[in-house]
C-alpha positions as CSV (number, residue, x, y, z in Angstrom):
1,X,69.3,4.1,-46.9
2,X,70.0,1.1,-44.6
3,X,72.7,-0.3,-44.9
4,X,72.4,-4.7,-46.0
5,X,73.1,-7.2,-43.6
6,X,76.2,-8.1,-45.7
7,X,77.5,-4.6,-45.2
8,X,76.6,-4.6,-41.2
9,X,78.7,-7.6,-41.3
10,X,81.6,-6.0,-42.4
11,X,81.4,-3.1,-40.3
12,X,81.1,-5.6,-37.5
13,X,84.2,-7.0,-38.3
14,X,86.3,-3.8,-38.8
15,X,84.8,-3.4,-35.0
16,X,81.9,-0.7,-35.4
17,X,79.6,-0.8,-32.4
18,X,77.2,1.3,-34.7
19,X,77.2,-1.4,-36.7
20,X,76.2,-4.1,-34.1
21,X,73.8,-1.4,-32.8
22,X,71.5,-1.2,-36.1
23,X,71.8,-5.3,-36.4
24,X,70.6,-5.5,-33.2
25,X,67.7,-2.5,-33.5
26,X,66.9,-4.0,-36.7
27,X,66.4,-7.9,-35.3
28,X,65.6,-7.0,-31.2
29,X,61.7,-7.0,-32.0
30,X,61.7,-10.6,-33.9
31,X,64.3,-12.3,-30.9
32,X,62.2,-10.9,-28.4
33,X,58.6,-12.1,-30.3
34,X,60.1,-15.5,-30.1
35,X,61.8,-15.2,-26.8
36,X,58.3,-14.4,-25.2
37,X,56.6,-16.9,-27.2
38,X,58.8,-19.7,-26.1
39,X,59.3,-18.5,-22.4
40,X,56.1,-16.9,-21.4
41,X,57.4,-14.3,-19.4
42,X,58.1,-10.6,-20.2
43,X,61.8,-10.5,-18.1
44,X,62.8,-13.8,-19.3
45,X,62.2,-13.2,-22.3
46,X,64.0,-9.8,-22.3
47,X,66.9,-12.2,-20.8
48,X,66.6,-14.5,-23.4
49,X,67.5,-11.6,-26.0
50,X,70.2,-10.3,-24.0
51,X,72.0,-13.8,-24.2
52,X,71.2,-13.7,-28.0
53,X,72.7,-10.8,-28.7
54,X,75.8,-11.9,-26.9
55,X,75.8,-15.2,-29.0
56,X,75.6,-13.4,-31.9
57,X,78.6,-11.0,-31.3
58,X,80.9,-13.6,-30.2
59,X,80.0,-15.7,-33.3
60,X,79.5,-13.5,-35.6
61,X,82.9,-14.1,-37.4
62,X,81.3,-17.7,-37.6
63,X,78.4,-17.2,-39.5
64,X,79.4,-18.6,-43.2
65,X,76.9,-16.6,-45.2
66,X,75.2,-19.6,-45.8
67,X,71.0,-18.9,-45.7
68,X,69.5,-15.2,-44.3
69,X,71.2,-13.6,-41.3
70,X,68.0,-13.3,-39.4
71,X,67.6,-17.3,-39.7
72,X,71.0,-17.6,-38.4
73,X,69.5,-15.1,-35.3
74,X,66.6,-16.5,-35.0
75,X,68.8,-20.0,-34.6
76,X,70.6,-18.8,-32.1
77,X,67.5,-17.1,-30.0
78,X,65.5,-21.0,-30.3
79,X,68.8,-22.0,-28.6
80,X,68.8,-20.1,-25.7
81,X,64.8,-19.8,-25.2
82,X,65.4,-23.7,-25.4
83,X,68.5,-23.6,-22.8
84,X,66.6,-20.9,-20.8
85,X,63.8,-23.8,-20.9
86,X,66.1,-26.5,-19.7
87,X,68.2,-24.5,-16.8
88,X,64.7,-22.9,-15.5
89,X,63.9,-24.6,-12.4
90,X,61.9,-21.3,-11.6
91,X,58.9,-22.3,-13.4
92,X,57.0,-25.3,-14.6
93,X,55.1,-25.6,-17.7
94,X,52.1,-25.7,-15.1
95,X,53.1,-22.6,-13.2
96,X,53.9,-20.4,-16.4
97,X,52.0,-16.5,-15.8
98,X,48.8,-16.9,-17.4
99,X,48.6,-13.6,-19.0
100,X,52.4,-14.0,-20.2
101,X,51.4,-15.1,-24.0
102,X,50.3,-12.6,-26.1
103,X,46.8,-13.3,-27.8
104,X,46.4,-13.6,-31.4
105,X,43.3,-11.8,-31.4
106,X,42.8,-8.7,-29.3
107,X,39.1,-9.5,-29.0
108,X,39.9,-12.8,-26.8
109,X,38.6,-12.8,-23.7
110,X,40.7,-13.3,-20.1
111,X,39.6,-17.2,-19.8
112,X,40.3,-18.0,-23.7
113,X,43.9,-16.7,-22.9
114,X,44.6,-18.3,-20.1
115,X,43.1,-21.8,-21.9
116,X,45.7,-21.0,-24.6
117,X,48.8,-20.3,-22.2
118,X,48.0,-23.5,-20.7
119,X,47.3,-25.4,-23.5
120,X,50.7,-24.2,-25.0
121,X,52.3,-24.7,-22.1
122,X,51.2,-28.0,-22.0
123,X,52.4,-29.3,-25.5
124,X,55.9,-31.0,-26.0
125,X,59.1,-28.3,-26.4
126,X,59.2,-29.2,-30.4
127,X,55.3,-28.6,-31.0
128,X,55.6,-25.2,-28.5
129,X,58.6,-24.2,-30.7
130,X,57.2,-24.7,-33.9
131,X,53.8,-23.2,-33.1
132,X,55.9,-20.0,-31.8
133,X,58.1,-19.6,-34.4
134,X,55.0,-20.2,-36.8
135,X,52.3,-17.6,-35.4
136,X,54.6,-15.7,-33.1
137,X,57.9,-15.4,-34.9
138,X,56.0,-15.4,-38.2
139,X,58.9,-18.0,-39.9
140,X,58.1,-20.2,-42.8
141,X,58.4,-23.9,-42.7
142,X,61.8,-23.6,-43.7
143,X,63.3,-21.2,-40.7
144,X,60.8,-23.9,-38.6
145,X,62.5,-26.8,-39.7
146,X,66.3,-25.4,-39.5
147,X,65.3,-24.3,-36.3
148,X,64.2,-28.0,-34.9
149,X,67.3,-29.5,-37.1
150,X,64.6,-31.5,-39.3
151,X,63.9,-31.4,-42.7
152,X,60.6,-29.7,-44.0
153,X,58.3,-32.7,-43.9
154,X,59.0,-32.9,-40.8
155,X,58.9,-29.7,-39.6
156,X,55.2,-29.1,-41.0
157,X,54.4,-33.0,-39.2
158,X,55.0,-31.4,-36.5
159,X,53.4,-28.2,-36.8
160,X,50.4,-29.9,-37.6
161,X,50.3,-32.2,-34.7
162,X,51.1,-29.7,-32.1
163,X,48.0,-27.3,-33.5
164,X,45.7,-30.6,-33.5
165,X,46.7,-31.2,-30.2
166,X,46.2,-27.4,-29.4
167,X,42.8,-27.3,-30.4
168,X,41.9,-30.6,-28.6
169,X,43.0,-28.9,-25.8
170,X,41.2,-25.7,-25.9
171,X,38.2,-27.2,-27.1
172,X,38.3,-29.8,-23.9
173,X,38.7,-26.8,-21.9
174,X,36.3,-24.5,-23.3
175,X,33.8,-27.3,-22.9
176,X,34.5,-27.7,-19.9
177,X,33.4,-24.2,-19.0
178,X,29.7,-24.9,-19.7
């Protein structure tokens, strides 16, 4: 039986590396799904997780029990997809890989994708973030809004505005294909 995040936590604390191990095995796939969904790009996104994991084992003795664990991680990975955003003078929204977001349907074809990567590319770091952590992440409205630092209203305002301003976008695009 797997041991509870609670117990993990402990372990942690006595200084078990196993422990830290399974947290990180058990959270890696989530920090990475919203690394990559924030950064666009396979190795930053693997960096991204890297510096997650480092924030998380340095503050570990921080974390007040308050909410879920994997809110608290998740938290910390917005941060530093965020920072990663901020320090990056490698790329511009305009010059993120095409092929770099995943698709939410397999059966979308090469010139949808690319629409979508540069229509997300193209929306404001908040809507980006809360469309990620929505469809990428899979979080609630809550994790969304503790995320942005915003209550739920307005986490959900603007959720809905960036996925308006999403589909304006790809329909503009896919119309102007014909």
């Amino acid at each position: 039986m797997e041991p509870t995040d609670d117990e993990l936590i402990r372990e942690i604390g006595s200084g078990s590396d196993l422990a830290f191990d399974r947290l990180m095995r058990r959270y890696r796939r989530l920090v990475y799904r919203v690394a990559y969904g924030y950064t666009g790009d396979p190795e930053s996104a693997l960096d991204v997780v890297q510096e997650t994991f480092l924030k998380v084992h340095t503050r570990l003795g921080s974390f007040r029990g308050e909410g879920q664990l994997r809110n608290w991680i998740v938290q910390i990975a917005v941060h530093e997809a965020m920072n990663w955003r901020r320090s990056s003078s490698r790329l511009t929204t305009s010059e993120l890989d095409e092929a770099a977001y995943p698709h939410p349907e397999p059966h979308v074809d090469a010139m949808a994708g690319r629409a979508l990567t540069r229509s997300l590319a193209a929306l404001g770091p908040r809507q980006r973030l809360a469309i990620v952590l929505r469809y990428y992440g899979e979080r609630s409205t809550r994790e969304i809004a503790d995320a942005l630092d915003c209550s739920e209203g307005t986490a959900r305002n603007v959720l809905f505005r960036g996925l308006a301003k999403l589909r304006t976008m790809m329909t503009e695009s896919q119309e102007s294909l014909r």
